[in-house]
N, C-alpha and C positions, 0 to 999 in steps of 0.2 A: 850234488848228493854227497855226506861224508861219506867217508871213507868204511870200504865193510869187508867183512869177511865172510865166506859161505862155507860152511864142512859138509859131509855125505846127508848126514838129517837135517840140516837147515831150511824150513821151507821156504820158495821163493815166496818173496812179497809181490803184490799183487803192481806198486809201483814201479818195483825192477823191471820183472818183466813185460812190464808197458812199455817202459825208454827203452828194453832191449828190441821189441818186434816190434815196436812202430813203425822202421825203416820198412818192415818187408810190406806194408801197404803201396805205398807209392810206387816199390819196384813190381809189384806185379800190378801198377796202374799202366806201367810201359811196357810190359810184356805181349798183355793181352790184344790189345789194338796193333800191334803190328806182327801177330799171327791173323788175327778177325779181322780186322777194319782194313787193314793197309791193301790186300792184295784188290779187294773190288773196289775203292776208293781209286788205284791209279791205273785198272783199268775201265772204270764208269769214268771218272774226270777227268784225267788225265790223256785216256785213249789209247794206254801202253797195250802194244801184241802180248794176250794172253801168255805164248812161247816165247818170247823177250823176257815179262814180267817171271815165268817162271824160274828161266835162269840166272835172273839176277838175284833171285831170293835165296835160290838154290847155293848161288857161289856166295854170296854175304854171310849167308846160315852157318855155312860148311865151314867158310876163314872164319868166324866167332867159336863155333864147337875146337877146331883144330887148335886154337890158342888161350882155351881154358884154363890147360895146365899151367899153361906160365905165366898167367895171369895170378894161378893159386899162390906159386913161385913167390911173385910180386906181393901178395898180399902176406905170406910169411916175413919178409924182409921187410915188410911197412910195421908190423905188428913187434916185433923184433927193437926196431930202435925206438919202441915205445906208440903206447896208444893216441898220444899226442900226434902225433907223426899220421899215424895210420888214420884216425880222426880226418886231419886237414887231406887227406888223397882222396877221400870219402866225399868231401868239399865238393874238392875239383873234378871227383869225377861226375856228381851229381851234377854240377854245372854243365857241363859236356853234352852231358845224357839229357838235360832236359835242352840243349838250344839242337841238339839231333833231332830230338822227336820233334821241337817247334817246325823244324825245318822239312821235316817230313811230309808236309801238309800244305806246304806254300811252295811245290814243284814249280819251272817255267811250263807253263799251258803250248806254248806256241811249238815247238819244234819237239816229235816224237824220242829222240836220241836225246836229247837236253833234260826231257822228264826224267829217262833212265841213268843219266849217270847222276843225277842230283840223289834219284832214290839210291843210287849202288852207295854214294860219298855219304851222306846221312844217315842210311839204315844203316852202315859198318862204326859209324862211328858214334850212333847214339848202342847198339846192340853192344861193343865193344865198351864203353863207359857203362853199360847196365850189367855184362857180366863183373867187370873189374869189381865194381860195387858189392854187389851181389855177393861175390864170392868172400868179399875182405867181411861184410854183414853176417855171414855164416861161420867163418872162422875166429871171428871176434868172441861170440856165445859157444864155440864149442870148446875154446880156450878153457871156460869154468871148470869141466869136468864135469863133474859131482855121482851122483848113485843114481840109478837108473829113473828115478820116481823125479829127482831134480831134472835129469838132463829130455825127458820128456815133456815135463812142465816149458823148461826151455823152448823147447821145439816148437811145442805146441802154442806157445805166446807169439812166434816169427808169424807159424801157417796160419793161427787164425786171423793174424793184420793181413798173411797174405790173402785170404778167403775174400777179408771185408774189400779188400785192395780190389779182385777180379768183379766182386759185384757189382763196385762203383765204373767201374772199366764198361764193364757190360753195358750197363744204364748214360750214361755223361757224354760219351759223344757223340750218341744219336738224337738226345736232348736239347744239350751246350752247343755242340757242335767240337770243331778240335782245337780251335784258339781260348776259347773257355776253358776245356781238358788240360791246355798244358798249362795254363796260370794255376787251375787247384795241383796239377800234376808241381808245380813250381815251391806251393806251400806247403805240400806234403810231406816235401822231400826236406824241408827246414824246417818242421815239428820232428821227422824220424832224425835229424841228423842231432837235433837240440837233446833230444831223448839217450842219444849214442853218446854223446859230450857229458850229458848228466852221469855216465857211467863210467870215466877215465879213470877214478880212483878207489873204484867198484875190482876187490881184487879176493883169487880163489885161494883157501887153505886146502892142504894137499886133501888127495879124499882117497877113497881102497887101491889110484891107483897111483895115490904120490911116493910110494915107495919105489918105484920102478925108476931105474936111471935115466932122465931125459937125455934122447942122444939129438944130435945135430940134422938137422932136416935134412941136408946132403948126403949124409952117411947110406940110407937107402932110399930107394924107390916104395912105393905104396904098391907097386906091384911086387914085390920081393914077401908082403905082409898076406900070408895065406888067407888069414882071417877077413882082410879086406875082398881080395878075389872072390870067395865064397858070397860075401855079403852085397858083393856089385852085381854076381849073379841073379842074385835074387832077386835087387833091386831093377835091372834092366826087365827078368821077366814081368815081375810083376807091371813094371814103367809099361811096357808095350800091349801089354792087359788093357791098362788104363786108357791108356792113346789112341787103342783101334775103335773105342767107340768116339772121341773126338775126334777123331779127323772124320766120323761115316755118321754122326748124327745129324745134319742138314741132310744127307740122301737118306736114311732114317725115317726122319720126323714128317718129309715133304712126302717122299714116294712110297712107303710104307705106310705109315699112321694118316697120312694125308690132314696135316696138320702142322701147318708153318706156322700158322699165326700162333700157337701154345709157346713155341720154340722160348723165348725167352722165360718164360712161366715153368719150364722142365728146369732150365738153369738153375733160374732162381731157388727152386726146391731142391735141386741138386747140392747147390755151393752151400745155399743155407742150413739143408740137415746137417754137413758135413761141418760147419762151424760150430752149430748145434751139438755132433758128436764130441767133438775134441776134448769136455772135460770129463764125458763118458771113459774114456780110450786113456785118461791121466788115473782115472781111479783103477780102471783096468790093470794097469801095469801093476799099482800097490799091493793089489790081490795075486797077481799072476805072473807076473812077470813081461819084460820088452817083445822078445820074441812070441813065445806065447800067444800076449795078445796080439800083436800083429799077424798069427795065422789064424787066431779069431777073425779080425777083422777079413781076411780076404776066405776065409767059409764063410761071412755073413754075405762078403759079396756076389760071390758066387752064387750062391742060394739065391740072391736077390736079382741075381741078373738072369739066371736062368729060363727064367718067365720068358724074356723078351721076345726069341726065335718065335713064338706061338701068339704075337699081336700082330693084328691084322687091324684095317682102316676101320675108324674110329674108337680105338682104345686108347683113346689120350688119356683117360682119365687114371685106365690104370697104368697106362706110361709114368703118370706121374707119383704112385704110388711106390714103384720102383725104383724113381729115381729119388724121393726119400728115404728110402731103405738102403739103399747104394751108395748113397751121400752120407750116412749114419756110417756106413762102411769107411768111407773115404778119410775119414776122419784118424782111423789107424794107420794108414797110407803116408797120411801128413805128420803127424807127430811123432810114431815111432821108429822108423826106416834112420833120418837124423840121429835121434837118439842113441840107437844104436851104434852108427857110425863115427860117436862120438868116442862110446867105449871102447870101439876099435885102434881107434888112432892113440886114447890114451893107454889102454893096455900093452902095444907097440913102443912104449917108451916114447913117441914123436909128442906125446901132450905139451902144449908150450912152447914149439918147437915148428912143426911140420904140419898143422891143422889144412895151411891153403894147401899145401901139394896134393892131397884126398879128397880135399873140396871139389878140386880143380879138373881132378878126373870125375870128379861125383856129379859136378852139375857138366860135364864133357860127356855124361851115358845119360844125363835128363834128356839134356837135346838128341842127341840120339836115339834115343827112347821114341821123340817124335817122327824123325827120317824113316827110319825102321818099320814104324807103323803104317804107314804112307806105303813106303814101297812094298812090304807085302798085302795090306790088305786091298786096294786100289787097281795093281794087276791082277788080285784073284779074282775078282768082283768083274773084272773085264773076261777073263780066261769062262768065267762062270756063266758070261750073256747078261750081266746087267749093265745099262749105259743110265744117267742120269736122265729122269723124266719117265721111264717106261712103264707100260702098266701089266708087260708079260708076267702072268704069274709066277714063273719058273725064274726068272731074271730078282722079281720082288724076295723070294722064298730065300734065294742065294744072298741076297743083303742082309737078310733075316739074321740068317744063320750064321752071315761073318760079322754081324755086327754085335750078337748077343752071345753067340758058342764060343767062337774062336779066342774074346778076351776071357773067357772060364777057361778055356783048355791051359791058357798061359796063366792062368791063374794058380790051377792043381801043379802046373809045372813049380813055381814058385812056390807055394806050399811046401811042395814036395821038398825044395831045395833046402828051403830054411828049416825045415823039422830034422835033415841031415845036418845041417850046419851047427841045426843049436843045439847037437847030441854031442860034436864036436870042440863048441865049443861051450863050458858050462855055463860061465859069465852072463850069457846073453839070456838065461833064465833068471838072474836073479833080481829079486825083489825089493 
C-alpha cells in the first residue's frame, strides 16, 4: 500500500480498514474455544477432575491477566523501533499462538496428571502469545488518532472481524473438528498479518490532538491520567453487565427457557445483530457524539434486557427477539468504549508513545471483567437455592433475576458513571 496520510476529516477507506481489523478475526478464533470448547473437551476426553481442571484454568487465567501490562510495556517498545520491528513480533507471536492451541487438543490420554500439565504449558503459552498479539494489534490502530468519527470507524473495522471471528469459532469445531480449526486458525492469521504489513507505511498527520507534547511512556503511569480511571470505570462496569449473562446463559437457556437445542440459534442472532449494528453506532457518533451514544447504546440495552426476569419455559422465541435487540446494543459496547480510550491516551500527551501501557491495563479489566462475573453471580445463585438442573421454582426465578436484573443494575451504574465523566470531561462529547 503507498504511503498515506490521514487528518481529523479524512474518511477511512473501506481497504485500510480491512488490512487493519482483519487480524482481530483469527484472534478471537482462539479466544473463544478455550473459554467454550476447552474446559468439557478435557474433562469428556481427557478425564481431567473437574476441581483439578478448574484450577488450572484458574491459575493460567490469573498469570495471563497479571502480565498484560507488560506485555502492553512490550508492545510500546516494539512499535517504537519501528512498525517493521513490531510487524515481525506479530510473526512470531502468531506462530506460537497457533502451535499452543494445536497442542491443546492432542493432550497424552494415558496418565491423568500428564493431561494436566500438557493443558497448564500450552494454555499459558498459546493465552500468552494471544494476548502479546492482541495487545500490539490494538495499539498499532490507536497509534492513528484521528477525530472521534475516524477513531470509531477504526474500532469498529477490529470488532466486527472480531464479531465474524466468534461466529466462525462457534460453528468450526463442532463441524471440522480442532485439527481442521487450527489449519483455518493457521491461514487466518497469514491473511490478518499480510493486511498489518500492507499498512507499514500507512502513517497519521497530527489531528486536534497533535498539538499536545508527546511525553515519554515512562514519564507516567495511566493510572496517574484521571481521565483514564474514570473511563476504566465505566468500562469494568459496564464489562460485568455484559459477562453475568455469559457465564449464566447455558443455566439460562436449559433450566429456565428449557431450550438447549435454540442455544446456538440465540448466539447467532446475538453476535449477528451486533455486527449488524456497528455501522448504525459509526453514524451515531457523527450525529451525537462517542459518549453519548454509547449511553444510547446501553438504555437500548437495558430496555431490551429488561424482558428477560419475566420468561418462563417456552419463550425461546421471544428470547430470541431480545437477543436481536441486545446485539443491536452490543454493537456500541464494541466500537465505542476503544474509541474513546483512544482519545484518552492521545489527549494525555502519551499518543505515539505509551498506547500499549493503557492497552495493557485495558484488556487486564476485559479479563477481569470475566473473573468478576463468575465470582459474584455463581455464589449468589448458590446462596439463592439454585443448583444446576433444578426445576424449583423459587431456585428458577433467582436465575431469572440474576441473569436478566443484575446485568441492568450494572448497567444504570455505568450510565450513571459515564454521563458524570463526560460532564467532566467535554472531549468525549464531541462530534
Amino acid at each position: 500500500m503507498p504511503s498515506q496520510e490521514l487528518g481529523p476529516s479524512t474518511p477511512l477507506h473501506w481497504r485500510t480498514g480491512l488490512s487493519y481489523g482483519s487480524l482481530g478475526l483469527p484472534l478471537a478464533f482462539v479466544s473463544l474455544p478455550l473459554y467454550v470448547n476447552l474446559p468439557h473437551y478435557y474433562a469428556a476426553v481427557a478425564g481431567v477432575p473437574l476441581a483439578s481442571l478448574g484450577a488450572v484454568l484458574l491459575a493460567t487465567r490469573a498469570i495471563d491477566a497479571v502480565l498484560d501490562p507488560a506485555l502492553g510495556r512490550l508492545a510500546d517498545r516494539l512499535l517504537h523501533r519501528g512498525q517493521r520491528q513490531a510487524w515481525l513480533a506479530a510473526v512470531l507471536g502468531s506462530v506460537i499462538m497457533v502451535l499452543g492451541f494445536a497442542a491443546l487438543w492432542h493432550p497424552p490420554l494415558a496418565v491423568q496428571e500428564g493431561a494436566l500439565v500438557w493443558l497448564a504449558v500450552s494454555l499459558l503459552v498459546c493465552t500468552l502469545a494471544y494476548s502479546a498479539v492482541s495487545i500490539l494489534h490494538q495499539a498499532w490502530g490507536t497509534r492513528w488518532g484521528g477525530d472521534p468519527h475516524w477513531r470509531a470507524r477504526v474500532t469498529a473495522w477490529r470488532e466486527g472481524a472480531t464479531l465474524t471471528g466468534v461466529l466462525l469459532a462457534s460453528i468450526l469445531p463442532t463441524w471440522l473438528g480442532f485439527d481442521v480449526t487450527s489449519i483455518v486458525l493457521f491461514l487466518a492469521l497469514a491473511l490478518g498479518l499480510l493486511g498489518l504489513h500492507s499498512l507499514q507505511r500507512f502513517t497519521a498527520s497530527p489531528t486536534r490532538y497533535g498539538h499536545r507534547h508527546i511525553r515519554p511512556a515512562q514519564a507516567t503511569s495511566p493510572w496517574a491520567d484521571a481521565s483514564f480511571r474514570r473511563l476504566l470505570s465505566v468500562f469494568m462496569l459496564n464489562g460485568v453487565a455484559a459477562a453475568i449473562p455469559a457465564t449464566l446463559l447455558p443455566f439460562f437457556v436449559t433450566d429456565r427457557l428449557q431450550a438447549a437445542d435454540m442455544q446456538p440459534l440465540f448466539l447467532l442472532c446475538y453476535f449477528g445483530a451486533a455486527a449488524a449494528g456497528l455501522p448504525l453506532w459509526i453514524k451515531a457518533v457523527s450525529r451525537w457524539g462517542l459518549a453519548p451514544s454509547w449511553r444510547a447504546g446501553m438504555l437500548a440495552s437495558i430496555i431490551a434486557f429488561s424482558l428477560t426476569p419475566w420468561l418462563d419455559a417456552g419463550d425461546g422465541k421471544v428470547f430470541i427477539l431480545i437477543c436481536l435487540a441486545s446485539g443491536l446494543a452490543l454493537g456500541a459496547d464494541l466500537a465505542l468504549p476503544g474509541a474513546l480510550l483512544t482519545g484518552v491516551i492521545h489527549e494525555s500527551g502519551h499518543g505515539g508513545s505509551g498506547e500499549g501501557r493503557y492497552l495493557g491495563w485495558w484488556a487486564c479489566a476485559t479479563k477481569l471483567n470475566l473473573a468478576l462475573a463468575a465470582g459474584l453471580c455463581l455464589p449468589l445463585l448458590a446462596f439463592l437455592g439454585y443448583h444446576s438442573g433444578t426445576t424449583d421454582p423459587a431456585g428458577l426465578q433467582a436465575l431469572a433475576w440474576t441473569y436478566g436484573g443484575l446485568p441492568c443494575l450494572f448497567k444504570l451504574l455505568a450510565w450513571a458513571c459515564l454521563w458524570r465523566a463526560e460532564h467532566l470531561h467535554t472531549s468525549w462529547r464531541l462530534i
